[in-house]
DSSP file (Angstrom, degrees, kcal/mol; ACC not computed):
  #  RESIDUE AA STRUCTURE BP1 BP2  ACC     N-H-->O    O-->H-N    N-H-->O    O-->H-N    TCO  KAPPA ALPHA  PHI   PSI    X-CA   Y-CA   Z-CA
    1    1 A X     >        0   0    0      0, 0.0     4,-1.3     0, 0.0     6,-0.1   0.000 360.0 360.0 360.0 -39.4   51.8   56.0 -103.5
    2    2 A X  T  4> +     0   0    0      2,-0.2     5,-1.5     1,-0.2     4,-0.1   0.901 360.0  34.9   1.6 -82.6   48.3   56.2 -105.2
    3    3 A X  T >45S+     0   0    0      1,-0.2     3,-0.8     2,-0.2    -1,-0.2   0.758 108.1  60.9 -85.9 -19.2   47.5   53.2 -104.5
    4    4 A X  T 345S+     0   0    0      1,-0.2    -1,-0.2     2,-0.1    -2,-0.2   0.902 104.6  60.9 -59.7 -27.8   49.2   52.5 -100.8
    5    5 A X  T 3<5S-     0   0    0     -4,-1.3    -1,-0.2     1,-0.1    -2,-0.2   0.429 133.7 -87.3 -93.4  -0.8   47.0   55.2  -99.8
    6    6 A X  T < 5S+     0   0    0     -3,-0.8     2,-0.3     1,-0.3    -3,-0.2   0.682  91.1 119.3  94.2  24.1   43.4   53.6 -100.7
    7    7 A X      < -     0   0    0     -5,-1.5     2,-0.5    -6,-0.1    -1,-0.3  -0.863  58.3-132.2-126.1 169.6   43.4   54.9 -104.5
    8    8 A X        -     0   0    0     -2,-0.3     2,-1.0     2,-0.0    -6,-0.0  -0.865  11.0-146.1-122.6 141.7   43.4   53.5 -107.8
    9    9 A X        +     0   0    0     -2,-0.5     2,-0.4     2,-0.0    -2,-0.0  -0.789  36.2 160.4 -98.6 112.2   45.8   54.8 -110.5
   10   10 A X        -     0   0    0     -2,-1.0    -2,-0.0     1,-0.1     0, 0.0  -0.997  40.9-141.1-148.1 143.6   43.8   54.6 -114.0
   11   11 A X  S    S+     0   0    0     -2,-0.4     2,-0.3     2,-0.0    -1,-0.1   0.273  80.6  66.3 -83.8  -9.2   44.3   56.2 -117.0
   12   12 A X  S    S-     0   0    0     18,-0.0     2,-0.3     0, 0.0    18,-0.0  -0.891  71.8-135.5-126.0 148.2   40.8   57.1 -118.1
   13   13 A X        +     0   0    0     -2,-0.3     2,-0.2     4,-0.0     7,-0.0  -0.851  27.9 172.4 -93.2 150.2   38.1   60.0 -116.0
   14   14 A X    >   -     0   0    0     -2,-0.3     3,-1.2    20,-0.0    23,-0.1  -0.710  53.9 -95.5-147.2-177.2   34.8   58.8 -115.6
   15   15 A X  T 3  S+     0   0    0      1,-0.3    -2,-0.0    -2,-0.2    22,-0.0   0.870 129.0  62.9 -83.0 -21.7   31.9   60.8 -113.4
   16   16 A X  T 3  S+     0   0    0      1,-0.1     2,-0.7    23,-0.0    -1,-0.3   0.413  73.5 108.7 -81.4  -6.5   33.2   58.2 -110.7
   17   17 A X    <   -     0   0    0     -3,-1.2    -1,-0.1     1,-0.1    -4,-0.0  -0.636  50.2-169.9 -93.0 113.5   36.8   59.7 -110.7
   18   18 A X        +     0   0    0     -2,-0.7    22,-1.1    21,-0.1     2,-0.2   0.969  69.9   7.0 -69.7 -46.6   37.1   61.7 -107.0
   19   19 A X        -     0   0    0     20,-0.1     2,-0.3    22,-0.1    22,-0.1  -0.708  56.6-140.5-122.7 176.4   40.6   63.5 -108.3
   20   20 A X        -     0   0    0     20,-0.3    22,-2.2    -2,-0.2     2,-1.2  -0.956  15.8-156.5-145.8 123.1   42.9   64.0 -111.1
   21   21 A X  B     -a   42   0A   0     -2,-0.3     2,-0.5    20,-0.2    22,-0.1  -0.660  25.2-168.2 -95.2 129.9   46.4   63.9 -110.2
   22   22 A X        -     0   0    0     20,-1.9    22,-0.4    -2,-1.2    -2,-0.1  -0.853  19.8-166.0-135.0 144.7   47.9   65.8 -112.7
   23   23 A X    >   -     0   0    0     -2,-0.5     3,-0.9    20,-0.1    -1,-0.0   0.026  49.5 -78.2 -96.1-155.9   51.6   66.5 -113.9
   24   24 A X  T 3  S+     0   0    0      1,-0.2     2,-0.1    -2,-0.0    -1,-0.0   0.972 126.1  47.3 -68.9 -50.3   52.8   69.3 -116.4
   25   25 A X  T 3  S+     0   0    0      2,-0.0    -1,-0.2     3,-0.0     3,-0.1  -0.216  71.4 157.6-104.1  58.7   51.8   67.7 -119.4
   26   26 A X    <   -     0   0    0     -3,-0.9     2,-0.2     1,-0.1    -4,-0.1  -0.321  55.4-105.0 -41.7 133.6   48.2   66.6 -118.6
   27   27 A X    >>  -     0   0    0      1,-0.1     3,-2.6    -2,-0.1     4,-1.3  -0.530  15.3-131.1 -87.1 142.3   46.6   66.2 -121.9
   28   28 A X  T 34 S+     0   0    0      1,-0.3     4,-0.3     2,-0.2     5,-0.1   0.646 105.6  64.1 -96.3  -3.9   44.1   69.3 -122.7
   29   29 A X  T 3> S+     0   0    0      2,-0.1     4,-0.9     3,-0.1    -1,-0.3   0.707 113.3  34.6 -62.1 -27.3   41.3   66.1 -123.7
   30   30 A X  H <> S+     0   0    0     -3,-2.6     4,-1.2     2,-0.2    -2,-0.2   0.428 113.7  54.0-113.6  -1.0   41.4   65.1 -120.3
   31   31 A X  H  X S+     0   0    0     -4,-1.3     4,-0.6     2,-0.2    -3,-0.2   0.830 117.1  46.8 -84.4 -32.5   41.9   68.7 -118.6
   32   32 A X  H  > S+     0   0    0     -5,-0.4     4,-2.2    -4,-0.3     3,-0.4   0.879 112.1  42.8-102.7 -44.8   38.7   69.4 -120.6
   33   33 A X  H  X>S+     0   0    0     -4,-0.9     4,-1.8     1,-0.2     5,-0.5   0.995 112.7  58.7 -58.5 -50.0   36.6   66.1 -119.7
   34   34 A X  I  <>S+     0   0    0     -4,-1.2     5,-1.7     1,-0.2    -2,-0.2   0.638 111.4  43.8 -64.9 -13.2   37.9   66.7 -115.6
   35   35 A X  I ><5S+     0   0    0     -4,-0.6     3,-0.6    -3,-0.4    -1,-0.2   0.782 109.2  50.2 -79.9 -42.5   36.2   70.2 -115.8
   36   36 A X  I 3<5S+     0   0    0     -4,-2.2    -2,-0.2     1,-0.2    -3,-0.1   0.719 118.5  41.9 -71.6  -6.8   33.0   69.4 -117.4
   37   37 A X  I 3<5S-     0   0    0     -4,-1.8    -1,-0.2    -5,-0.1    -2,-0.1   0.268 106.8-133.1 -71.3  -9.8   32.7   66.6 -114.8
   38   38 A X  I < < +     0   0    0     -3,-0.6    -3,-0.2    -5,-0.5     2,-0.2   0.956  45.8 162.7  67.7  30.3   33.9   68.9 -112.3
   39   39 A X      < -     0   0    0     -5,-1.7   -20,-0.1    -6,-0.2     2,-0.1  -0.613  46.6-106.8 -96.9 138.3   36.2   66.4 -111.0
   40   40 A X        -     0   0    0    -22,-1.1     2,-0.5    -2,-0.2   -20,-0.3  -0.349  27.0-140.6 -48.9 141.0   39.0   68.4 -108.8
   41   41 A X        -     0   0    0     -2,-0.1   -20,-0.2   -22,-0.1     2,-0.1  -0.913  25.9-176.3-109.7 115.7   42.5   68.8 -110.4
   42   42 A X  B     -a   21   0A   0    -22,-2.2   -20,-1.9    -2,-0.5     2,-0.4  -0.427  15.0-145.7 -94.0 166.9   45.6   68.4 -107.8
   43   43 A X    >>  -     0   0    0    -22,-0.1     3,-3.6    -2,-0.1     4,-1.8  -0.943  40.1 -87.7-129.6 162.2   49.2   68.7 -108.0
   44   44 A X  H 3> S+     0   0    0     -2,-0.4     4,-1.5   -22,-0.4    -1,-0.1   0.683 123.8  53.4 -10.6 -61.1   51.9   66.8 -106.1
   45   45 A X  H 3> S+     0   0    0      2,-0.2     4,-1.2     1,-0.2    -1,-0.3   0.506 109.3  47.0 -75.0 -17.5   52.0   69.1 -103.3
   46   46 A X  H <> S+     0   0    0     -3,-3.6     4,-1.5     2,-0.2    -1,-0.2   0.815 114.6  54.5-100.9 -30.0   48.2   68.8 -102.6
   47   47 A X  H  X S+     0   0    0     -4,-1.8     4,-2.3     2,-0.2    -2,-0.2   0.885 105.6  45.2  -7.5 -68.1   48.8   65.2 -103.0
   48   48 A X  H  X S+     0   0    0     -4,-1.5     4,-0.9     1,-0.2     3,-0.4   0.993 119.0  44.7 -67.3 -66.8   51.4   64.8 -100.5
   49   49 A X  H >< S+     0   0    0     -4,-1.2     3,-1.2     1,-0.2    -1,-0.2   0.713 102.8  60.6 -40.4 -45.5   49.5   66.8  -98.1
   50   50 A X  H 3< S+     0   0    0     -4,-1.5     3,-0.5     1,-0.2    -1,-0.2   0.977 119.5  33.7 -37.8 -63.4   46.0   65.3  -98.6
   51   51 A X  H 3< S+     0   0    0     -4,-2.3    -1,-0.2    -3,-0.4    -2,-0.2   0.544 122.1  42.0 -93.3  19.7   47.8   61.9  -97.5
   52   52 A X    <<        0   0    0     -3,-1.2    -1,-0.2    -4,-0.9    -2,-0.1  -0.535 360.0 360.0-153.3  83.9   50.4   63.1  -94.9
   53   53 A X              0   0    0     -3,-0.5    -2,-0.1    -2,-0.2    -4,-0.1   0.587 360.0 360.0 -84.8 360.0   48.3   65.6  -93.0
């Protein structure tokens, strides 16, 4: 869905990563880089909405 929608699905955060689509067990290394970049964190439901507004 990711990627139908004009996104890229990647495994790594960089300062260039706009979201972090994140499930229940998001790993607390990458919970911890996506705040010190300040990168948003979303969940399903703000997913779905973001792309079926």
């Amino acid at each position: 869905m990711i990627e139908r929608n004009g996104g890229k699905n990647v495994g790594s955060i960089s300062k260039k990563t706009d979201y972090i689509l994140a499930g229940e067990n998001m790993g607390p290394s990458k919970l911890e880089k996506a705040k010190a970049l300040s990168i948003p964190i979303i969940d399903e439901n703000q997913f779905l909405a973001m792309i079926n507004p």
